[in-house]
ROZA-594419 format. One record per residue (C-alpha): residue number from 1; x, z, y. Coordinates in nm, 4 decimals, always signed. Example, Ala and Ser with C-alpha at 12.3 -4.5 7.8 and 13.67 -1.06 7.14 Angstrom:
<pts>
+-----+----------+----------+----------+
: num :     east :       up :    north :
+-----+----------+----------+----------+
:   1 :  +1.2300 :  +0.7800 :  -0.4500 :
:   2 :  +1.3670 :  +0.7140 :  -0.1060 :
+-----+----------+----------+----------+
</pts>
This chain:
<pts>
+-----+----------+----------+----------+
: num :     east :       up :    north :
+-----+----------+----------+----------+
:   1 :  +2.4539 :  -0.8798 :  -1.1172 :
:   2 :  +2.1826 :  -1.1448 :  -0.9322 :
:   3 :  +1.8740 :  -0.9736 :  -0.8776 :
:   4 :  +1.6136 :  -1.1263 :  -1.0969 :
:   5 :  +1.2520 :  -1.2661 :  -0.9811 :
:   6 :  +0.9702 :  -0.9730 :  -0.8777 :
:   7 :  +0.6011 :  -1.0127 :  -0.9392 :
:   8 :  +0.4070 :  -0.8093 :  -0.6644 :
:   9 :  +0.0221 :  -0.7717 :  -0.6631 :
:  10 :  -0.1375 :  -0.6083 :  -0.4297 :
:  11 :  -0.5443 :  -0.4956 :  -0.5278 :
:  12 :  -0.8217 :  -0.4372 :  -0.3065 :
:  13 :  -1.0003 :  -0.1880 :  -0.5993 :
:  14 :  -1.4102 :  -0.0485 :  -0.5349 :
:  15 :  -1.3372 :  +0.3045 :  -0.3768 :
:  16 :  -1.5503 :  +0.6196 :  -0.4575 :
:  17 :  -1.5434 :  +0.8500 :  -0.1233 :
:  18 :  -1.3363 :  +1.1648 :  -0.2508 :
:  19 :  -1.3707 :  +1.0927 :  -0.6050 :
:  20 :  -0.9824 :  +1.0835 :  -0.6986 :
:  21 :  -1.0515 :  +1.0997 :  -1.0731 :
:  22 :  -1.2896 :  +0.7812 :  -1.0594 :
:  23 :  -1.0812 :  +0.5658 :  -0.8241 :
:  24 :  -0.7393 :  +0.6806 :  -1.0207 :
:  25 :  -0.9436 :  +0.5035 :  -1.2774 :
:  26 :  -0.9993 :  +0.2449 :  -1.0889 :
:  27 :  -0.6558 :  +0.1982 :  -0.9482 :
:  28 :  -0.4736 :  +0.1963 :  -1.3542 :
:  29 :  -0.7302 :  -0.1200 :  -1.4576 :
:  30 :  -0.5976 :  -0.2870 :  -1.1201 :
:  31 :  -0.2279 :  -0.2097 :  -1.2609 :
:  32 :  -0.3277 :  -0.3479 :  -1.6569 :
:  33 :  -0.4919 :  -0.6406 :  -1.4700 :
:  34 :  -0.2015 :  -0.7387 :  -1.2467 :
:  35 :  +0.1021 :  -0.8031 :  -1.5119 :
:  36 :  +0.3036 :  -0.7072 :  -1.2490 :
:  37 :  +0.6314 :  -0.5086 :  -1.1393 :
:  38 :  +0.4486 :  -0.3381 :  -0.8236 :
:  39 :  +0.0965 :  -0.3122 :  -0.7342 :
:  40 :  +0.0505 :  -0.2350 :  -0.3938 :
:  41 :  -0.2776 :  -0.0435 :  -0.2912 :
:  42 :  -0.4925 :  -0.0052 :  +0.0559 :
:  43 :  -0.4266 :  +0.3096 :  +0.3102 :
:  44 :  -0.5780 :  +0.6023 :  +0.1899 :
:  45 :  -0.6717 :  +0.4234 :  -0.1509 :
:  46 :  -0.7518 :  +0.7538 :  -0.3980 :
:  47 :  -1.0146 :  +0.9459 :  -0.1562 :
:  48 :  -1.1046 :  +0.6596 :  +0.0256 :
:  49 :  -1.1266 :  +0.6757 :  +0.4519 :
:  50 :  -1.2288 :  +0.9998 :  +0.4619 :
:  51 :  -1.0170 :  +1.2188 :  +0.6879 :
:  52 :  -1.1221 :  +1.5011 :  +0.5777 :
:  53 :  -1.0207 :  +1.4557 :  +0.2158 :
:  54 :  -0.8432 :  +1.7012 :  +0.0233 :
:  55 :  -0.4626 :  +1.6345 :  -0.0101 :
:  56 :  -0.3655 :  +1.5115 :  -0.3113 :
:  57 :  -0.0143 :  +1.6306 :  -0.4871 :
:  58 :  +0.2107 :  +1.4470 :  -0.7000 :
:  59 :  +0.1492 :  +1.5993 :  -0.9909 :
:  60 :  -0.2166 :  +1.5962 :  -0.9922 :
:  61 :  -0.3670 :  +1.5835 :  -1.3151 :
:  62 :  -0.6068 :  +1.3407 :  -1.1959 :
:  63 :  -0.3521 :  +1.0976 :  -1.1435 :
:  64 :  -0.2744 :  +1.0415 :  -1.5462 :
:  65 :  -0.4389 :  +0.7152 :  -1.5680 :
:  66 :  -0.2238 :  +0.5095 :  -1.3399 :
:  67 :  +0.0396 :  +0.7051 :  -1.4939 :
:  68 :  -0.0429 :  +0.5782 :  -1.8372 :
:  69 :  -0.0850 :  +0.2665 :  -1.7296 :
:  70 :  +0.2262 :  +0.2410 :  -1.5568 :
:  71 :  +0.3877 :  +0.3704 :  -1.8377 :
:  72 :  +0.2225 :  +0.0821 :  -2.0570 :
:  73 :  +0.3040 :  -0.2029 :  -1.8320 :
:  74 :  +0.6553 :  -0.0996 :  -1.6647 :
:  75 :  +0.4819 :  -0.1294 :  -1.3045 :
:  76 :  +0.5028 :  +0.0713 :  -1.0076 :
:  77 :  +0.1994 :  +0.1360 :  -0.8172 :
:  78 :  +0.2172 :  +0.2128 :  -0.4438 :
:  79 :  -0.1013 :  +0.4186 :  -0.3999 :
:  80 :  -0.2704 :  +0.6040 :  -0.0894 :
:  81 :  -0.3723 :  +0.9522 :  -0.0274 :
:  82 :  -0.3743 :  +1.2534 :  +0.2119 :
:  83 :  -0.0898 :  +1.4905 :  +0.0920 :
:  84 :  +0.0908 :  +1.8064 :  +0.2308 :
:  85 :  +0.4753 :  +1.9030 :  +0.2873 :
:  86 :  +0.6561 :  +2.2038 :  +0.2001 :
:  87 :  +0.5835 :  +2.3077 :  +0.5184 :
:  88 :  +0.2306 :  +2.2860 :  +0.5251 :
:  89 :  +0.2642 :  +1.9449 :  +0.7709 :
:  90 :  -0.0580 :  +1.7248 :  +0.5860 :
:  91 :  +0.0293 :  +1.3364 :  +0.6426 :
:  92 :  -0.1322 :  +0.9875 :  +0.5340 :
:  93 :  +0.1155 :  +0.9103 :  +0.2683 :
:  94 :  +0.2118 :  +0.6468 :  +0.0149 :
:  95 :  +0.2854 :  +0.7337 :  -0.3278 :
:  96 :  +0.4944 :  +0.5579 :  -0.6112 :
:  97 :  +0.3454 :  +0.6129 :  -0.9227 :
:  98 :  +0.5659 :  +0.5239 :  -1.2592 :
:  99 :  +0.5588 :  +0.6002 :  -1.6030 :
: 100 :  +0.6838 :  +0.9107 :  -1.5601 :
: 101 :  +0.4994 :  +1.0467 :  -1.2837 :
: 102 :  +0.4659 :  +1.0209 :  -0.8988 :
: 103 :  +0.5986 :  +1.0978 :  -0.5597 :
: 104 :  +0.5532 :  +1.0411 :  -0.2076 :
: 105 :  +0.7878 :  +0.7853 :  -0.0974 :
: 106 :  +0.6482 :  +0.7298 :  +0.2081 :
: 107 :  +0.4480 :  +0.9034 :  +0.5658 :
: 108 :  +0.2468 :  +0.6977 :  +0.7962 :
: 109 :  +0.4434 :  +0.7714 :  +1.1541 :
: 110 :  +0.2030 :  +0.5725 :  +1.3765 :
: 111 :  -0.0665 :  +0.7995 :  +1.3044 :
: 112 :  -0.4170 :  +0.6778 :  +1.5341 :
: 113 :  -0.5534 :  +1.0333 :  +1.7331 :
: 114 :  -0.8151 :  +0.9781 :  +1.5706 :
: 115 :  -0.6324 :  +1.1038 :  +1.2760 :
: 116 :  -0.5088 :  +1.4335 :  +1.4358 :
: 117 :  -0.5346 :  +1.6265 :  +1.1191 :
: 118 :  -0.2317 :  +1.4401 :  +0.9939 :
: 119 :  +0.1353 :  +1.4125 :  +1.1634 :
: 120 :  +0.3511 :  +1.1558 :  +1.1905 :
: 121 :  +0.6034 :  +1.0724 :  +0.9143 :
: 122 :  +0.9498 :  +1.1378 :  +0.9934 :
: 123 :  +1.0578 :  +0.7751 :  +1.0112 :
: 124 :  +1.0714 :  +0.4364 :  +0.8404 :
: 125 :  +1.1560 :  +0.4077 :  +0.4851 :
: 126 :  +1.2724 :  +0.1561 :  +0.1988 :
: 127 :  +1.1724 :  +0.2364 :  -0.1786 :
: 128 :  +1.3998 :  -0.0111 :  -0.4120 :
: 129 :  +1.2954 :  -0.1400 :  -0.7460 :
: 130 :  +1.4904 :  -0.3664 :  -0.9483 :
: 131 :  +1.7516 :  -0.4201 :  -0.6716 :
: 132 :  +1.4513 :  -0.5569 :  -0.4275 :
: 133 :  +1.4094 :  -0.3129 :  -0.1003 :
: 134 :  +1.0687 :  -0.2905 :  -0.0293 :
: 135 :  +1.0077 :  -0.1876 :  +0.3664 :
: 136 :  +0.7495 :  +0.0656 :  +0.3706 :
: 137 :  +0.4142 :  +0.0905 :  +0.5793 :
: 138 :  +0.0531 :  +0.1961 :  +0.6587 :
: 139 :  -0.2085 :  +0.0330 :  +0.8595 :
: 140 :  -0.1344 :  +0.1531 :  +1.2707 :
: 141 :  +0.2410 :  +0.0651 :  +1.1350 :
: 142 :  +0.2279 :  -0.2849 :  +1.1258 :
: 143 :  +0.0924 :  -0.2748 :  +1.4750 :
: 144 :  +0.4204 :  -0.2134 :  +1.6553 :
: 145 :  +0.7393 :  -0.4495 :  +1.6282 :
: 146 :  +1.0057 :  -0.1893 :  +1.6589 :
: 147 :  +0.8611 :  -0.0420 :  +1.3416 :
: 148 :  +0.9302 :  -0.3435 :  +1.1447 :
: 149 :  +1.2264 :  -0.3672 :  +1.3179 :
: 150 :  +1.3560 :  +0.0109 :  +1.2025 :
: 151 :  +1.2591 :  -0.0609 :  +0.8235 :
: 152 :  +1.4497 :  -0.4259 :  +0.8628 :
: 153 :  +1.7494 :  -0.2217 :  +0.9452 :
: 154 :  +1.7176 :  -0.0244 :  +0.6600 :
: 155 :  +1.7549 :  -0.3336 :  +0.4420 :
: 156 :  +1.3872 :  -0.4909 :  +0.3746 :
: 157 :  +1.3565 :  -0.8032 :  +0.1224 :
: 158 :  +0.9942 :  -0.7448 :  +0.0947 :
: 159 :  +0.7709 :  -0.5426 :  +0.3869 :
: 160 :  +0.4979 :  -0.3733 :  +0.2096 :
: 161 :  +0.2213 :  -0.2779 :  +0.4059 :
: 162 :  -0.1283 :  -0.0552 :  +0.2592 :
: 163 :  -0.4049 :  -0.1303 :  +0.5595 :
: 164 :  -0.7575 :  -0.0723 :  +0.6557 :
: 165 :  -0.9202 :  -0.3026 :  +0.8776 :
: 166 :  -1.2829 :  -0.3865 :  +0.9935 :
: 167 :  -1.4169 :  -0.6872 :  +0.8518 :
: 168 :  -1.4351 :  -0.8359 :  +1.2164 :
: 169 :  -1.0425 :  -0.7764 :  +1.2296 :
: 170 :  -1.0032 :  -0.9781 :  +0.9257 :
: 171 :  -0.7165 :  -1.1941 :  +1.1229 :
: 172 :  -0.5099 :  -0.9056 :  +1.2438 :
: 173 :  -0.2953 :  -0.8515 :  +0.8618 :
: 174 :  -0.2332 :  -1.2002 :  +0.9003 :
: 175 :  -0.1165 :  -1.2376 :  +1.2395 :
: 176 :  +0.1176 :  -0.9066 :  +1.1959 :
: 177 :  +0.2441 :  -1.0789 :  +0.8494 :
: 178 :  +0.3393 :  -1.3754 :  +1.0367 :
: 179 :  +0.5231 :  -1.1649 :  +1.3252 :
: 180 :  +0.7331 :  -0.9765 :  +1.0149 :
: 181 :  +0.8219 :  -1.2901 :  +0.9055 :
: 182 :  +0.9484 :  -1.4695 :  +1.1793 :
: 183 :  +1.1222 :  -1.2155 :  +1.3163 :
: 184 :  +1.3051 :  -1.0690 :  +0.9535 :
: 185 :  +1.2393 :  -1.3674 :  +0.7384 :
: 186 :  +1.1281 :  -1.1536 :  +0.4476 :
: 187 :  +0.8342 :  -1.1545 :  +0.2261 :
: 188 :  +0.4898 :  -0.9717 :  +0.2872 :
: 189 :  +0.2372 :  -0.8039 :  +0.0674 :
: 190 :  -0.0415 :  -0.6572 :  +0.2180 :
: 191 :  -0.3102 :  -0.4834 :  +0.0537 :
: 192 :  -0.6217 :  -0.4808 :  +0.2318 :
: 193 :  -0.9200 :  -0.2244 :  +0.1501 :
: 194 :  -1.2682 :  -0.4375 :  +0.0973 :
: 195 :  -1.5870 :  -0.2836 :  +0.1004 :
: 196 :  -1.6909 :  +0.0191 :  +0.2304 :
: 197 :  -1.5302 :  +0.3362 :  +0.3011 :
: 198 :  -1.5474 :  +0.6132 :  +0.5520 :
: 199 :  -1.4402 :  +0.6683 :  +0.9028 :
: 200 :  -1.6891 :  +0.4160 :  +1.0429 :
: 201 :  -1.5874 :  +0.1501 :  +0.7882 :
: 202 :  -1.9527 :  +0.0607 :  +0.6766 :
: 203 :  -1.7409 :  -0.3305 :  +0.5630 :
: 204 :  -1.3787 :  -0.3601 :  +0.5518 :
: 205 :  -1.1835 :  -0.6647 :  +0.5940 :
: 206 :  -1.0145 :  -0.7178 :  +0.2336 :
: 207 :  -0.8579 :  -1.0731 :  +0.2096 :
: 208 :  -0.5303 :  -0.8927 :  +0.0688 :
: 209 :  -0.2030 :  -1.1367 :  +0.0617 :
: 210 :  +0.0908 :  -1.2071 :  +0.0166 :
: 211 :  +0.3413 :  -1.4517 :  +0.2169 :
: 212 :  +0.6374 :  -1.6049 :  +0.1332 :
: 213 :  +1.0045 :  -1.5998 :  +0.4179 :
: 214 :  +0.8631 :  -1.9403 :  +0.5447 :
: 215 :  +0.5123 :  -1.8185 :  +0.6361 :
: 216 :  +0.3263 :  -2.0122 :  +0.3234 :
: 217 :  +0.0394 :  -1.8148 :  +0.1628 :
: 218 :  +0.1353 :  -1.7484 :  -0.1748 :
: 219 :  -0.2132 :  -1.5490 :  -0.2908 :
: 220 :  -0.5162 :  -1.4422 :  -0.1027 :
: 221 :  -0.7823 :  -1.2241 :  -0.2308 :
: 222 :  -1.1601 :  -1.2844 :  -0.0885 :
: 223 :  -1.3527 :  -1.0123 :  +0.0975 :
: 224 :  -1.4896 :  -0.8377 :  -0.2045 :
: 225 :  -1.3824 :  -0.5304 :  -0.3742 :
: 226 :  -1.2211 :  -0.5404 :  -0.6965 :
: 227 :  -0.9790 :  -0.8438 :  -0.6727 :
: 228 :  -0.5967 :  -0.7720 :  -0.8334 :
: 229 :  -0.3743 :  -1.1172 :  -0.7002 :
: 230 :  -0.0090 :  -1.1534 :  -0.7577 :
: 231 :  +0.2581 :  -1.3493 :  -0.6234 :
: 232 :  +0.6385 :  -1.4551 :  -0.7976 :
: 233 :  +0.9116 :  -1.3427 :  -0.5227 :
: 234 :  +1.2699 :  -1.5245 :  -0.6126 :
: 235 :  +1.5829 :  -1.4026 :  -0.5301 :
+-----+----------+----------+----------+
</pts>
């Protein structure tokens, strides 16, 4: 059976420092607001930059808004936070949250030493909805080529990255976007954190986006916090 077409957001949503409940809140009116299939969040996106955040486990109770709102628009949403292995390892993960709960799908392995608390994910990784592969990463990811390159040879139709950039770096998603591109040919969705967070980030970057296998700018979101854009990928 042909795959059929996949709306992707990706939301830049304001970002309480530690405050999981208020920002899970946060996070399920970005999900009702994008009518989409996946909503793609910033690094880090339920505590906010703070490295010394509590991790956060799949079946947190706090998480039961994006949850219910999953479960009330059929999305996934790809959501940040510190969490901890069954072996006590703690890593900057992403999480897919559905209607019927949530799970890490995914470990940040280019982990910055400035982030020694956390270790390195075990390798790249592809999460598939509705027959589209989605090529997993987080922020220091998209910095290196043969990490891209890994998650390509996975299969990758779409390379889904959750980043954190100063507002003075505004240009580096987009120049790493257009790298993915030309050397997979796949779509990109980025989703950029805006405003202000912790670890130094006094005004992120925002400008979340997503491209289309030619390079063309299907949606951009502006430099506040709070903007939900989507894009129509095509088989």
């Amino acid at each position: 059976m042909p795959r059929q077409p996949l709306v992707i957001a990706v939301a830049q949503p304001r970002t309480i420092a530690y405050d999981v409940a208020a920002n899970a809140v946060a996070h399920a009116d970005a999900v009702r607001t994008a009518r989409a299939r996946v909503v793609v969040f910033p690094e880090l996106s339920l505590t906010g930059y703070e490295l010394d955040a509590p991790a956060v486990a799949g079946d947190d109770a706090r998480l039961a808004p994006i949850v219910r709102a999953c479960a009330e628009t059929g999305a996934t949403a790809l959501v940040g936070a510190p969490v901890e292995d069954g072996s006590g390892r703690e890593h900057i993960a992403m999480l897919a949250v559905g209607g019927d709960g949530a799970q890490v799908v995914y470990r940040k392995v280019y982990v910055h030493e400035s982030e020694e608390r956390f270790s390195p994910g075990d390798g790249p990784a592809v999460l598939e909805v509705d027959g589209w592969r989605l090529g997993l990463a987080i922020c220091r990811d998209t910095r290196f080529a043969e990490h891209d390159a890994a998650t390509a040879a996975l299969g990758m139709d779409v390379y889904v990255a959750a980043v954190l950039d100063h507002a003075s770096q505004a240009h580096v998603p987009v120049e790493r976007a257009q790298r993915v591109i030309a050397d997979h040919g796949v779509w990109v969705a980025t989703a950029s954190y805006a405003g202000s967070t912790g670890g130094g980030f006094d005004q992120a970057a925002g400008g979340s986006a997503i491209w289309a296998p030619d390079g063309r700018t299907l949606a951009q979101a502006g430099p506040e916090p709070g903007h939900v854009i989507h894009a129509l990928l095509t088989p």
